[in-house]
C-alpha positions as CSV (number, residue, x, y, z in Angstrom):
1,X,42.7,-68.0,41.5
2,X,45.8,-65.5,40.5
3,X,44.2,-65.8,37.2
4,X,40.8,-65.0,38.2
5,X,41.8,-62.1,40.5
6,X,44.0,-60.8,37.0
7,X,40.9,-60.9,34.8
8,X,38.8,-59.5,37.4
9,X,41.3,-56.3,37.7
10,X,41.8,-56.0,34.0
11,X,37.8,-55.9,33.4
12,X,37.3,-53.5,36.4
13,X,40.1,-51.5,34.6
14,X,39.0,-51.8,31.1
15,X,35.3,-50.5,32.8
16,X,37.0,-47.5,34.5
17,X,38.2,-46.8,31.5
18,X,36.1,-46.7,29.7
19,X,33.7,-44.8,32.2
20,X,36.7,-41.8,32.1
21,X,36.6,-41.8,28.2
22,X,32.7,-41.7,28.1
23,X,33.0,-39.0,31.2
24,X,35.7,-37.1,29.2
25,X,34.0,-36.2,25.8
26,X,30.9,-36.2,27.2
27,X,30.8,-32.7,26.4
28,X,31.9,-33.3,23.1
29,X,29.4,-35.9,21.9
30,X,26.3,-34.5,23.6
31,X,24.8,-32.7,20.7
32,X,25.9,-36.7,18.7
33,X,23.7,-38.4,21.5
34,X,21.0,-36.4,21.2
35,X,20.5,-36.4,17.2
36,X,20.9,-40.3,17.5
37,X,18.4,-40.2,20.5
38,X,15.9,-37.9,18.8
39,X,16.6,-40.6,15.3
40,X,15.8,-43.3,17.5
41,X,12.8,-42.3,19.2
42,X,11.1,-41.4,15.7
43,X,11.7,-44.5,14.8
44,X,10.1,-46.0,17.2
45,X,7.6,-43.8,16.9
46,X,7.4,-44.6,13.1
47,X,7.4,-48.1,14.3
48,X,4.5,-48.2,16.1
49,X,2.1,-45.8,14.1
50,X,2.7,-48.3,11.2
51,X,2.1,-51.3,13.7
52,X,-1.6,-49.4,14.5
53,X,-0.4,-48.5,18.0
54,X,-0.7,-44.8,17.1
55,X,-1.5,-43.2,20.8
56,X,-0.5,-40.2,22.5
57,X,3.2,-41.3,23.4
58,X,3.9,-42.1,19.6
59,X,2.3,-38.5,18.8
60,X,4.8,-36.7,21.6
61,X,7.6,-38.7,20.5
62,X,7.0,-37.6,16.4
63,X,6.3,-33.8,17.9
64,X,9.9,-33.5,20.0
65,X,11.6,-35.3,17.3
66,X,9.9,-32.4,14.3
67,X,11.2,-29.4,16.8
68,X,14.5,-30.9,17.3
69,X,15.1,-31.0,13.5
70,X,13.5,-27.7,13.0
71,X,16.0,-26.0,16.1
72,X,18.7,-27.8,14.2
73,X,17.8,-26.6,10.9
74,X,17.0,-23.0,12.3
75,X,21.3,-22.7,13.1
76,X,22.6,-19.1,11.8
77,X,23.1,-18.6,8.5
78,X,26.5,-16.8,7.1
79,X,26.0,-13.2,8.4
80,X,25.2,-14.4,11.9
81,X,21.4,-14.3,11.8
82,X,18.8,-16.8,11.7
83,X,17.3,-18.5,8.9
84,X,14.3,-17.6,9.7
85,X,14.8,-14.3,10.2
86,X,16.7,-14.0,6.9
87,X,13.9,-15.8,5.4
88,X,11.1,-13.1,6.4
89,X,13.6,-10.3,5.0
90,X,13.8,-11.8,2.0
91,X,9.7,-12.1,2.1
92,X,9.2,-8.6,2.8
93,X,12.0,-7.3,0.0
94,X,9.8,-9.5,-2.6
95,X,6.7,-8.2,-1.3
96,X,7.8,-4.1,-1.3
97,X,9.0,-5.0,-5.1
98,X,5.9,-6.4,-5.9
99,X,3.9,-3.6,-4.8
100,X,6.3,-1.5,-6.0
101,X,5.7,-2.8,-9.6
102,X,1.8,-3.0,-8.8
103,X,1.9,1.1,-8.1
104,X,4.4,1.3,-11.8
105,X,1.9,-0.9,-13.6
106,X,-1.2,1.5,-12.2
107,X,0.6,4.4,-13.6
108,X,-0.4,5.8,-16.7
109,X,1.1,9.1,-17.5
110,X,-0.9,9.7,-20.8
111,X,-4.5,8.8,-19.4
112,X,-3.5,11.4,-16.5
113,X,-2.5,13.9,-18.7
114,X,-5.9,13.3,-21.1
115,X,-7.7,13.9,-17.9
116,X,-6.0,16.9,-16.6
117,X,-6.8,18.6,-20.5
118,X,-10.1,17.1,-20.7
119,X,-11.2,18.4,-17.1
120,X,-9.7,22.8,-17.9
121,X,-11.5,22.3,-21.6
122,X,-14.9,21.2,-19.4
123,X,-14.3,23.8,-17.3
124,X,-13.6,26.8,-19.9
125,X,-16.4,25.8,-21.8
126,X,-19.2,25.7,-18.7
127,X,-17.8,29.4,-17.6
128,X,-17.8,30.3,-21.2
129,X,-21.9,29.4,-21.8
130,X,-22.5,30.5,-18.2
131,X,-21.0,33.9,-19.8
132,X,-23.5,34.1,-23.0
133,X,-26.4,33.2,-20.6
134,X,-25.5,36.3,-18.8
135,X,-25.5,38.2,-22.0
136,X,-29.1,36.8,-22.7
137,X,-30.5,38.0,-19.3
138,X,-28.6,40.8,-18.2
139,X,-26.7,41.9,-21.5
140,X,-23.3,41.7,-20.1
141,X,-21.1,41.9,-23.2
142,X,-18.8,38.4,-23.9
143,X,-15.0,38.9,-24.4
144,X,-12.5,36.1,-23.2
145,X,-10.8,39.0,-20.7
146,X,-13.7,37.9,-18.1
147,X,-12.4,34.1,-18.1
148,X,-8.1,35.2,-18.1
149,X,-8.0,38.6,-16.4
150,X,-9.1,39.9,-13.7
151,X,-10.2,43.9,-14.5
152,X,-14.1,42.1,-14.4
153,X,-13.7,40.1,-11.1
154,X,-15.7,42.8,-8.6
155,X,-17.9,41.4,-5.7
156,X,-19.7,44.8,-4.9
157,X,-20.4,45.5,-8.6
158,X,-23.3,44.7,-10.2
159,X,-21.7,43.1,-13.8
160,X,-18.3,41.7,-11.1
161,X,-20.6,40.4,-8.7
162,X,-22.1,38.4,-12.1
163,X,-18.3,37.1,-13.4
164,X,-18.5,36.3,-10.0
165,X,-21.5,34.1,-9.6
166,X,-20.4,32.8,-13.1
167,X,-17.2,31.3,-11.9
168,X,-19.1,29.3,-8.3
169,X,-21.5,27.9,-10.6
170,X,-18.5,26.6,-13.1
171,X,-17.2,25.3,-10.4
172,X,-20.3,23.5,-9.3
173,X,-20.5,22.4,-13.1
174,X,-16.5,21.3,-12.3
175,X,-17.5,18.9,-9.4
176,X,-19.7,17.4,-12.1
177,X,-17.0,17.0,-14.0
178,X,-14.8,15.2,-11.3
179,X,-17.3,12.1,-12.0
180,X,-17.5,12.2,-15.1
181,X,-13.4,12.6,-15.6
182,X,-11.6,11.9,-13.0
183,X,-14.1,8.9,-10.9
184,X,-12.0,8.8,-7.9
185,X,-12.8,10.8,-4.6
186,X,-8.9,10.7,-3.7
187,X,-8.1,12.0,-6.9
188,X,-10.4,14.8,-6.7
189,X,-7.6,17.5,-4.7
190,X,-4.8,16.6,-7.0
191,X,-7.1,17.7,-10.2
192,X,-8.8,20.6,-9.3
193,X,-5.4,22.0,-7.5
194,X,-3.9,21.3,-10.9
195,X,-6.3,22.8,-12.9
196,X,-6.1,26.1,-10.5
197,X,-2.8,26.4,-11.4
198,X,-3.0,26.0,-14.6
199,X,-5.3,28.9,-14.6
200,X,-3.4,31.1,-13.1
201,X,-0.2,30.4,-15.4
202,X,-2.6,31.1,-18.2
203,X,-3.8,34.3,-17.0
204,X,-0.6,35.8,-16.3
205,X,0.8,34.7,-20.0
206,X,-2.3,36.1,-21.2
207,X,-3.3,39.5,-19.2
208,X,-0.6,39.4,-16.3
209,X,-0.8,38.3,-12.2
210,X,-4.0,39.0,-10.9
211,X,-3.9,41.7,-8.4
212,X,-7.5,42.0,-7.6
213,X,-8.4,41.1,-4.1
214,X,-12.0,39.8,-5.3
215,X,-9.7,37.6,-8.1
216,X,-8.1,35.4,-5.3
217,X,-11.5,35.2,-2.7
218,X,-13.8,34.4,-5.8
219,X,-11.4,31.8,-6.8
220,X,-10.1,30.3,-3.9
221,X,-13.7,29.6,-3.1
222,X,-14.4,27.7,-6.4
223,X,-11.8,25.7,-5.4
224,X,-13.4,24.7,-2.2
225,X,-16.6,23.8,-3.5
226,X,-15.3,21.9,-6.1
227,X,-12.6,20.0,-3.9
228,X,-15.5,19.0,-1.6
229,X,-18.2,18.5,-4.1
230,X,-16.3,16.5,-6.6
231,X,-15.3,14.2,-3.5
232,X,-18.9,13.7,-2.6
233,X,-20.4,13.0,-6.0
234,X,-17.3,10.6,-6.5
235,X,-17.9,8.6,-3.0
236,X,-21.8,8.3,-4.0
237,X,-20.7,6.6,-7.1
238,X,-18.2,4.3,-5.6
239,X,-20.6,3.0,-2.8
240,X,-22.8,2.2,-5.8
241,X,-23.6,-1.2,-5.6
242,X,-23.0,-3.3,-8.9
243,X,-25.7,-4.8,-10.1
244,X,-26.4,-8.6,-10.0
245,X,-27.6,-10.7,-13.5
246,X,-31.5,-12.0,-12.9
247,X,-31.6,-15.3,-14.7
């Protein structure tokens, strides 16, 4: 009985034991029990899907387990953020290089400067026959001082108010020219702007800086109704619609 009474004492202790040790690092081995819980339930779960006994239990059990690995994975990385959030910066860097190498690729600095020449020659050359075709009906003599000065420029003169009229309807002609060079409706500003400029750098080098009031009004409006022209015509022939192949 002494015997019996000993072993029953040293189990109970060994059991209380036991019970303090678990109780102790408890807090230790939680995140341990989990991951071998979470292992053990998708094995189960593994188990039975294989078996054919695929219901809604084995389905929770493979769901809880996939977020518990994914929270686990998701821990912070080096500089103390998540992975995921270090992830979608590192998305968003690739994705401003690529379209910063999209906008280099579209770049061409020789086709833009082709089309900046090609579009002033167009235009010098409609103000220069609009300029004979005033000769032939009005006989208004030619000289190049009515396209690069402004001593001709007069809107309440008879042979002004024509240099005048000449340089609206080149600039009519200019909108037509916006298609036919330039094709874009947001690139219409940025070339007639340019080619404005480069007007009036060429008439000063050639006769000085227009002074004429009627100089700036005559041309200022040009520009207008070539800005807003050329962006029409150039919309209508983007909203063309391409045309299909009849077989």
């Amino acid at each position: 009985s002494n015997n019996n009474n000993n072993n029953n004492n040293n189990n109970n202790n060994g059991v209380s034991g036991s019970v303090g040790s678990v109780g102790g690092g408890g807090g230790d081995n939680h995140s341990e029990r989990a991951s071998h819980a979470s292992t053990r339930a998708s094995s189960r779960a593994t188990q039975s899907t294989a078996g054919g006994g695929g219901g809604p239990s084995s389905r929770v059990s493979i769901n809880a387990t996939n977020n518990m690995h994914a929270l686990r994975n998701g821990s912070s990385n080096g500089n103390g953020r998540p992975a995921s959030s270090a992830a979608a910066s590192r998305m968003t860097g690739t994705s401003s290089k690529m379209h910063k190498a999209e906008a280099l690729a579209r770049f061409h600095p020789k086709m833009i400067t082709a089309q900046i020449i090609a579009l002033q020659c167009f235009q010098y050359l409609a103000q220069s026959i609009l300029i004979q075709i005033n000769f032939l009906l009005w006989n208004i003599p030619t000289s190049i001082d009515r396209i690069f000065t402004d001593k001709y420029i007069h809107l309440w003169k008879k042979e002004g108010f024509a240099d005048c009229f000449v340089m609206v309807i080149a600039a009519l002609l200019g909108a037509v020219g916006l298609v036919l060079i330039v094709e874009k409706s947001k690139k219409c500003l940025d070339f007639t702007v340019t080619y404005f400029i480069l007007h009036l750098v060429l008439t000063c080098i050639y006769g000085g800086f227009p002074s004429a009031f009627d100089w700036w009004i005559t041309h200022i409006l040009s520009l207008l109704i070539m800005v807003v022209l050329g962006e029409y015509l150039c919309s209508l022939k983007e909203l063309e619609m391409i045309p299909l192949i009849q077989f």
